[in-house]
NUKELUM-627923 format. One line per field, with one value per residue (C-alpha): x, z, y; residue number from 1; residue in one letter. Coordinates in steps of 0.5 Angstrom, whole numbers. Layout:
// residues N
east <- (X, ...)
up <- (Z, ...)
north <- (Y, ...)
nr <- (NUM, ...)
rest <- (a, ...)
//
This chain:
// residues 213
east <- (-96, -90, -85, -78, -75, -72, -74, -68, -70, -70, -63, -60, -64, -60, -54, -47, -43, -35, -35, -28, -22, -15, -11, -4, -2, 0, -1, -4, -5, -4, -6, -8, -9, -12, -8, -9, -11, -17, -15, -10, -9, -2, -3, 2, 3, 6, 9, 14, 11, 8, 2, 0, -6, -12, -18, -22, -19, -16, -10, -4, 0, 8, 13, 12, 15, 21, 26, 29, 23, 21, 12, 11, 6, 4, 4, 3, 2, 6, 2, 4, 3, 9, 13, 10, 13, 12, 14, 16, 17, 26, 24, 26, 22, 23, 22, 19, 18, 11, 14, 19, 17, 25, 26, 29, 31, 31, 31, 35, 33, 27, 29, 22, 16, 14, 7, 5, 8, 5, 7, 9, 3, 9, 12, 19, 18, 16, 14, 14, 12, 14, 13, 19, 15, 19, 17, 21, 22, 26, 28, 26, 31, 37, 35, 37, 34, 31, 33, 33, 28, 22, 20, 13, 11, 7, 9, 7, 6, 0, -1, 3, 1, 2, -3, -5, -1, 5, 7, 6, 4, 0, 3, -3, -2, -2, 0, 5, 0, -4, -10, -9, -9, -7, -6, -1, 2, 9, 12, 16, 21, 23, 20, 18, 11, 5, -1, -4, -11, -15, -21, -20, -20, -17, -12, -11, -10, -11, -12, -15, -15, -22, -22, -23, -30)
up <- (-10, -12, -7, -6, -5, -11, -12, -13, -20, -22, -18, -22, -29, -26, -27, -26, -32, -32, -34, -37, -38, -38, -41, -41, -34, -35, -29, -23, -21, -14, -13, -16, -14, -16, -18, -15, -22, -22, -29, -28, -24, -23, -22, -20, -22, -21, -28, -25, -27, -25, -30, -31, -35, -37, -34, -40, -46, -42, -46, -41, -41, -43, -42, -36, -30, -28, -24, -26, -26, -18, -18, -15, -10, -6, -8, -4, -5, -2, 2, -3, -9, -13, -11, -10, -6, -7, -5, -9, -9, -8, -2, -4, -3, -9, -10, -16, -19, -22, -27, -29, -28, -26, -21, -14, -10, -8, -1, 2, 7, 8, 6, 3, -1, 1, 1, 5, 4, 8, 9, 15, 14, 14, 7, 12, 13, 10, 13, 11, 12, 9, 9, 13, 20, 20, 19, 17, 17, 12, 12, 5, 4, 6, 3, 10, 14, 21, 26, 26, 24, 28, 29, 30, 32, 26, 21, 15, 16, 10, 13, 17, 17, 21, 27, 24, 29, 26, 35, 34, 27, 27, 24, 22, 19, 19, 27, 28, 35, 30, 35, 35, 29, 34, 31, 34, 36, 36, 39, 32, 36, 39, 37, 42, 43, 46, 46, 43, 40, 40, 37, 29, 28, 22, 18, 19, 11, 12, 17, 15, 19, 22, 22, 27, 28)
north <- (12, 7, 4, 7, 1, -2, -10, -15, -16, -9, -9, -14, -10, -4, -8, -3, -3, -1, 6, 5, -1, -1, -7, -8, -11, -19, -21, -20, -13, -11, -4, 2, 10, 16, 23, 30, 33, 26, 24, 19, 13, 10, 1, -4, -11, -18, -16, -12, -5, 1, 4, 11, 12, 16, 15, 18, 14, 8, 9, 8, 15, 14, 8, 3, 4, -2, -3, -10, -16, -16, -16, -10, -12, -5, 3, 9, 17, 22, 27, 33, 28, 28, 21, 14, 9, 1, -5, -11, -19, -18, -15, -8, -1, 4, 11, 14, 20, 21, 27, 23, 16, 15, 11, 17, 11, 3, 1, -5, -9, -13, -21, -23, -20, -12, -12, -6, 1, 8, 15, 19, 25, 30, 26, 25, 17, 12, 5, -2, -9, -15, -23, -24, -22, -14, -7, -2, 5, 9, 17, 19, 25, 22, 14, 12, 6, 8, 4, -4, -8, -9, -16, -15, -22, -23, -28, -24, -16, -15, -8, -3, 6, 11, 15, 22, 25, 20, 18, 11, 6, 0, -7, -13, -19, -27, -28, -34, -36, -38, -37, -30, -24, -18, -11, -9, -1, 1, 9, 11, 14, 8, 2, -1, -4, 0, -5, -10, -11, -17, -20, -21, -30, -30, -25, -18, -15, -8, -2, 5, 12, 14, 22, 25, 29)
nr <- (1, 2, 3, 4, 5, 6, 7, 8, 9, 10, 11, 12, 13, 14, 15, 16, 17, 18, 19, 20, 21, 22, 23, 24, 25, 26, 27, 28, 29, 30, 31, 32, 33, 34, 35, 36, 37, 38, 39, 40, 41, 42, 43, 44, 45, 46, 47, 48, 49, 50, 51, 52, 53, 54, 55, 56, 57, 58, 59, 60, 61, 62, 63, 64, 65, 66, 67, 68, 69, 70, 71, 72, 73, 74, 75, 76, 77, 78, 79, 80, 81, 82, 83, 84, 85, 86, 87, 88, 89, 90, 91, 92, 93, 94, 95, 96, 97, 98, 99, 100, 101, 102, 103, 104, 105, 106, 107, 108, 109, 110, 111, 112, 113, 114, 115, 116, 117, 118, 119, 120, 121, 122, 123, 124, 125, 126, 127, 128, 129, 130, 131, 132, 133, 134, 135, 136, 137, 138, 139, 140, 141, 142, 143, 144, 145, 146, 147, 148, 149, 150, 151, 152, 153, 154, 155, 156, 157, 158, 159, 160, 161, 162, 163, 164, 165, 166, 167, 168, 169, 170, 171, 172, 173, 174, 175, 176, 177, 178, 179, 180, 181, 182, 183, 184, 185, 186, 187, 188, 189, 190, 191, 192, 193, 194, 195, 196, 197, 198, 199, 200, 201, 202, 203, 204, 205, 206, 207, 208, 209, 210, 211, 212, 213)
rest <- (x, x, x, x, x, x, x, x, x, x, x, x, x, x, x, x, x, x, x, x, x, x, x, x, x, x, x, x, x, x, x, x, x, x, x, x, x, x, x, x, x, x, x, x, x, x, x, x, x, x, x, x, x, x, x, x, x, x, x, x, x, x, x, x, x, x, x, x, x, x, x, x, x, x, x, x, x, x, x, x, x, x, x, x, x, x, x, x, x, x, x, x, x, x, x, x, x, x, x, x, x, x, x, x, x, x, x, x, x, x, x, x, x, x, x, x, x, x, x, x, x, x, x, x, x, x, x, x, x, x, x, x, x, x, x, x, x, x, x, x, x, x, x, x, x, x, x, x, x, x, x, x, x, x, x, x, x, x, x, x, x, x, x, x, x, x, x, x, x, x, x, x, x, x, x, x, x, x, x, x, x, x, x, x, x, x, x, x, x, x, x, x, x, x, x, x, x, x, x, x, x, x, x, x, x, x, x, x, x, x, x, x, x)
//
């Protein structure tokens, strides 16, 4: 009876190969994202563009998406998945149309590289960090900042997202206590800080929901 266990030799023969390979982009790319109907991708790049391609021929599907020539460093999916937001090195969040690939909104605020985006589940608000140590948050209908910035402590936010219930979102990143990397949670409604969690020795670059069972 043969084993079940697959040896490293035989592992390293089995040797996973790309399925498909999208060129086009000119620098580095910072993110990507599958559509509902699963045969488009949407990536972004230092290049300054956004890039709708075909998962089945790898061609890349219409025009570049830009916005002057800032990297677009993040990308995010609307809930009902008809809109991207993205963040980018001017320190602006963009609002796209995926129909269309025009640009629906530009928003101003942040003073450095935007490096994460997320939204509210309801698709309402929109939640951004940035290299300037702030979040902010943004009403999506009326193109309005919520409130003031939040200086969250971190000396770069590389991670920011909503709690499923949307009453609190969470900031990590690069902490200016350099013995600490906290991810810390905040109230939306008033931005005040709620608590701190420790234990991470080094940056903090993403934070995911866990579904409840």
């Amino acid at each position: 009876m043969s084993s079940p266990i697959i040896g490293r030799q035989e592992i390293s023969a089995l040797a996973i190969k790309p399925h498909q390979k999208f060129e086009g982009h000119t620098d580095w790319v910072e993110g990507v994202i599958h559509l509902p109907d699963g045969q488009r991708i949407i990536t972004c790049s230092r290049d300054g563009s956004l890039r709708v391609w075909n998962l089945k021929s790898g061609k890349q599907i219409g025009e570049d998406w830009r916005d002057g020539d800032s990297g677009v460093c993040t990308i995010a999916l609307s809930p009902d998945g008809k809109k991207v937001v993205s963040g980018s090195s001017d320190g602006g969040v963009r609002l796209w149309d995926i129909d269309t690939g025009k640009l629906i909104a530009k928003w101003m605020g942040h003073t450095l590289l935007v490096r994460s985006v997320c939204w509210s589940r309801d698709g309402h608000r929109v939640v951004s960090g940035s290299d300037d140590g702030t979040a902010r948050k943004w009403d999506v209908e009326n193109g309005k900042r919520i409130l003031d910035a939040i200086k969250t402590g971190h000396k770069t936010v590389f991670a920011v997202i909503y709690s499923p219930d949307m009453t609190m979102f969470a900031t990590a990143g690069d902490d200016e206590l350099k013995s600490k990397h906290q991810i810390k949670i905040w109230d939306t409604k008033t931005d005040e800080l709620v608590t701190t969690l420790d234990g991470h020795t080094n940056w903090v670059l993403c934070i995911t929901k866990i579904a409840q069972p």
